[in-house]
C-alpha distance (Angstrom), angle and dihedral (degrees) to the residues before:
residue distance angle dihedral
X1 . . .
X2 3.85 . .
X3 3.65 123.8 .
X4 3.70 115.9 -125.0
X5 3.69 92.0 -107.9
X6 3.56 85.5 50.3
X7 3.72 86.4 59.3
X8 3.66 120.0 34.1
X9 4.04 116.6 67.2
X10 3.80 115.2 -117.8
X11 3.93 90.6 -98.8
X12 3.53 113.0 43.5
X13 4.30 109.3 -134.2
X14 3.45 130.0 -126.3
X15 4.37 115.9 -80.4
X16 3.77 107.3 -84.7
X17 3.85 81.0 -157.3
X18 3.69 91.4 78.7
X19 3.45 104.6 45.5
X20 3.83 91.2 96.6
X21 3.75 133.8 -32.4
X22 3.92 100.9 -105.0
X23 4.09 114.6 24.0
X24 3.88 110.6 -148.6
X25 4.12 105.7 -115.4
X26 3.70 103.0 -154.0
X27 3.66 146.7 177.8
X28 3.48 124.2 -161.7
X29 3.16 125.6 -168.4
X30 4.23 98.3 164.1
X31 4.48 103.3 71.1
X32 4.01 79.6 -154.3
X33 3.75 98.3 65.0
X34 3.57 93.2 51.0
X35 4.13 99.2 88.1
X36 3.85 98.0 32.4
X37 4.18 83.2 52.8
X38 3.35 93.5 49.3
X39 3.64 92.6 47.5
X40 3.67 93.2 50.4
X41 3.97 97.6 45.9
X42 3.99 80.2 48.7
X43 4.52 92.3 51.7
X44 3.85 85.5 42.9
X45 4.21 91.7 55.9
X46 3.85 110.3 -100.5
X47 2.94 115.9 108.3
X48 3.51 99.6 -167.0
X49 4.05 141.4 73.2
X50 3.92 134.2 -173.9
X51 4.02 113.4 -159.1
X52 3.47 111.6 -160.4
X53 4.12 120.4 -129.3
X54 3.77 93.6 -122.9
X55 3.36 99.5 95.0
X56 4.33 130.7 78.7
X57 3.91 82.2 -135.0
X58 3.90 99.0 46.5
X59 3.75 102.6 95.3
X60 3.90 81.9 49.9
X61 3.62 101.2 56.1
X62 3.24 80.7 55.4
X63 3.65 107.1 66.7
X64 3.62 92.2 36.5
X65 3.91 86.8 52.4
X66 3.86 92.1 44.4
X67 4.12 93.1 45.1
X68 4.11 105.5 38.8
X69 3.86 92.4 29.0
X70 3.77 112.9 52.0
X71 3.77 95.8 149.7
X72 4.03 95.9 70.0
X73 3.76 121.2 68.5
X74 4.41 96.4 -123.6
X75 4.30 116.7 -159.8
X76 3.32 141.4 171.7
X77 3.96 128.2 -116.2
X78 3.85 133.6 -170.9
X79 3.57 88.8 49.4
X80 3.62 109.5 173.7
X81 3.81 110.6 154.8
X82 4.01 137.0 51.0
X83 4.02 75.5 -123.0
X84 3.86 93.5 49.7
X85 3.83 80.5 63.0
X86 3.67 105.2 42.2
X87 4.01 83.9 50.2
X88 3.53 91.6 50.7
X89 3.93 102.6 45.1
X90 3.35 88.5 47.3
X91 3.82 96.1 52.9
X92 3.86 90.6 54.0
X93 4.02 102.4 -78.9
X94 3.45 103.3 160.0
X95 4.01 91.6 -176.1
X96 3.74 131.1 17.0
X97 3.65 128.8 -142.7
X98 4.23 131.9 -174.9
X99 3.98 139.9 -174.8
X100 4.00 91.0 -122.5
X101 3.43 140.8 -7.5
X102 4.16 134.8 -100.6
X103 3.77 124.8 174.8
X104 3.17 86.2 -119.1
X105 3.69 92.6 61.5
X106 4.07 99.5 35.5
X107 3.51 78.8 58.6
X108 3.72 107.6 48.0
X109 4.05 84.9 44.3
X110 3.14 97.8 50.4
X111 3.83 89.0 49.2
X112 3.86 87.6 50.6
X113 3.83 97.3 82.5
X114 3.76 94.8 -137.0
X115 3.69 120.6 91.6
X116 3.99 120.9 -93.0
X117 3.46 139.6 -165.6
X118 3.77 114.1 -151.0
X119 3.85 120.7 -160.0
X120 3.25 127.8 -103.4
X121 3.96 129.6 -178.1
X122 3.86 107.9 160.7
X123 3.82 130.8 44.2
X124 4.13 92.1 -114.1
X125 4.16 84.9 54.0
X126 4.06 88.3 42.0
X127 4.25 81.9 54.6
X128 3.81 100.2 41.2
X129 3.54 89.0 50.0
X130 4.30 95.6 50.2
X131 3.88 83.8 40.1
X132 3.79 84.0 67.8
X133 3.56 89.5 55.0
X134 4.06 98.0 -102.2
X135 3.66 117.4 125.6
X136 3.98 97.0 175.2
X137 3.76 110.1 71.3
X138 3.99 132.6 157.4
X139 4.24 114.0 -115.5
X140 3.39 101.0 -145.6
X141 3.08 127.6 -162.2
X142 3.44 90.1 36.5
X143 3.92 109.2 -178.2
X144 3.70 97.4 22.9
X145 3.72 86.7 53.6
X146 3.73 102.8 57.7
X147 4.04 95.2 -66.0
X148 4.24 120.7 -143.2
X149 4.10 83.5 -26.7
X150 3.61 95.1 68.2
X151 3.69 104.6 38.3
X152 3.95 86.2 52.2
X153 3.48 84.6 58.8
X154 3.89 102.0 58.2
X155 3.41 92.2 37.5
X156 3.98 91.6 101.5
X157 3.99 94.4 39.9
X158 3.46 95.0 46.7
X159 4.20 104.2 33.6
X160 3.75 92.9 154.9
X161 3.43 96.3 53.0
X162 3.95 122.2 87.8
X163 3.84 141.5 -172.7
X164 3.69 155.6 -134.1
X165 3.66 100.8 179.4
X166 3.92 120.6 -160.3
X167 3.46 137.4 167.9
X168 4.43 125.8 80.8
X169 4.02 83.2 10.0
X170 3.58 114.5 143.8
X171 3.79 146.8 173.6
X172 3.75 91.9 -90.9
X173 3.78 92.8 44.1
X174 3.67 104.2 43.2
X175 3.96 98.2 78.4
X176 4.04 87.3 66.9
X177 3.67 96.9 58.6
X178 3.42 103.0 39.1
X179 3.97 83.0 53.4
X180 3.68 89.8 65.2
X181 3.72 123.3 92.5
X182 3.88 99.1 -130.7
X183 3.88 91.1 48.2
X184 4.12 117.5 82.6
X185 3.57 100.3 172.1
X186 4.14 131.9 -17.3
X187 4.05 121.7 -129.5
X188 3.75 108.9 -116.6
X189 3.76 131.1 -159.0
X190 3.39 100.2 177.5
X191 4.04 91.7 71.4
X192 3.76 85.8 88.4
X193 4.11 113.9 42.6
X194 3.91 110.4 -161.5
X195 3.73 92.5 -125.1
X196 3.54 97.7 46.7
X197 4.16 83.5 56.4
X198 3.27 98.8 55.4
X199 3.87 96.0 47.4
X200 3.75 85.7 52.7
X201 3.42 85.9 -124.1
X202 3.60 99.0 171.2
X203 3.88 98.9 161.9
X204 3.92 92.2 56.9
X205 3.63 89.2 54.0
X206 3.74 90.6 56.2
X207 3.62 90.6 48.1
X208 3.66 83.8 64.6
X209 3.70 103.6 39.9
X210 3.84 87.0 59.2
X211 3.93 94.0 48.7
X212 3.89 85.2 52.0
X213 4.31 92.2 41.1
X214 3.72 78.4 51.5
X215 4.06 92.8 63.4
X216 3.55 101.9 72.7
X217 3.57 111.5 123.6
């Protein structure tokens, strides 16, 4: 296991949990919808977008996201290889997030000089990962994993430790997360509806960016 200094970058970033209260999870699989999306997450008040690595056009969106749309905060999700985040840092990822956590990849993140949220499912992962010397992590999956219930319930065994859950969140389920004291924002993939992308419906999508902006506690 990595040692906190192997870990942690020399200057500690900024909290990706207070970016925005729900961070659009998205996967793209059209390179042309990547700007206007931004765009319209950015009109609709959050400033911030993570593009999952699943996709032959991910790394991509990326750069076009990082270079035409400097006014959102653009990362990369499904990150399951130190390459995965070499790629993705050096396509514009300004953050990094995975499903679990290796030492391997705590490492290579931590390396990355962007901040990252690793995943974290169990209360053992929750404690490897803070014995590393992260606190933020990613709970994923969130609702088949126990949902807002269980993270309540390790919030007083684990006090350091805090969350972006993601996974089976929704509009109607977000507000009870992001009322918990462990939780500082939840990952959201319903921020960018499949149909509404491929109607380029870009004012729909910043109806719902501002319903979601409107969440924060």
């Amino acid at each position: 296991m990595p040692s906190t200094s192997d870990v942690l970058p020399a200057t500690r970033p900024r909290s990706l949990l207070s970016l925005a209260p729900v961070v659009p999870v998205v996967v793209l699989d059209d390179l042309a919808h990547a700007v206007p999306l931004a765009r319209a997450l950015v009109a609709g008040g959050l400033p911030v977008i993570e593009l999952t690595l699943r996709t032959p056009v991910a790394l991509d969106a990326l750069r076009a996201i990082a270079a035409e749309v400097p006014e959102i905060t653009v990362g990369a999700g499904t990150v399951l290889t130190p390459a995965h985040a070499e790629q993705a840092v050096a396509a514009g990822a300004q953050f990094l997030v995975s499903p679990g956590a290796t030492p391997d990849l705590l490492r290579a993140m931590g390396d990355s000089g962007v901040p990252f949220l690793p995943g974290t499912a169990t209360v053992s992962e929750v404690m490897t990962v803070l014995e590393a010397g992260v606190t933020e992590m990613k709970f994923f999956p969130a609702e088949a994993s126990g949902g807002a219930a269980y993270l309540k319930a390790i919030a007083s065994p684990v006090p350091a430790a805090r969350f972006c859950p993601t996974g089976g969140i929704t509009a109607a389920t977000a507000a009870s997360y992001l009322a918990l004291p462990n939780v500082g924002c939840v990952g959201g993939s319903w921020l960018a509806p499949r149909d509404l992308l491929e109607a380029g419906d870009w004012a729909g999508i910043t109806a719902i960016a501002a319903e979601a902006a409107a969440l924060r506690p």
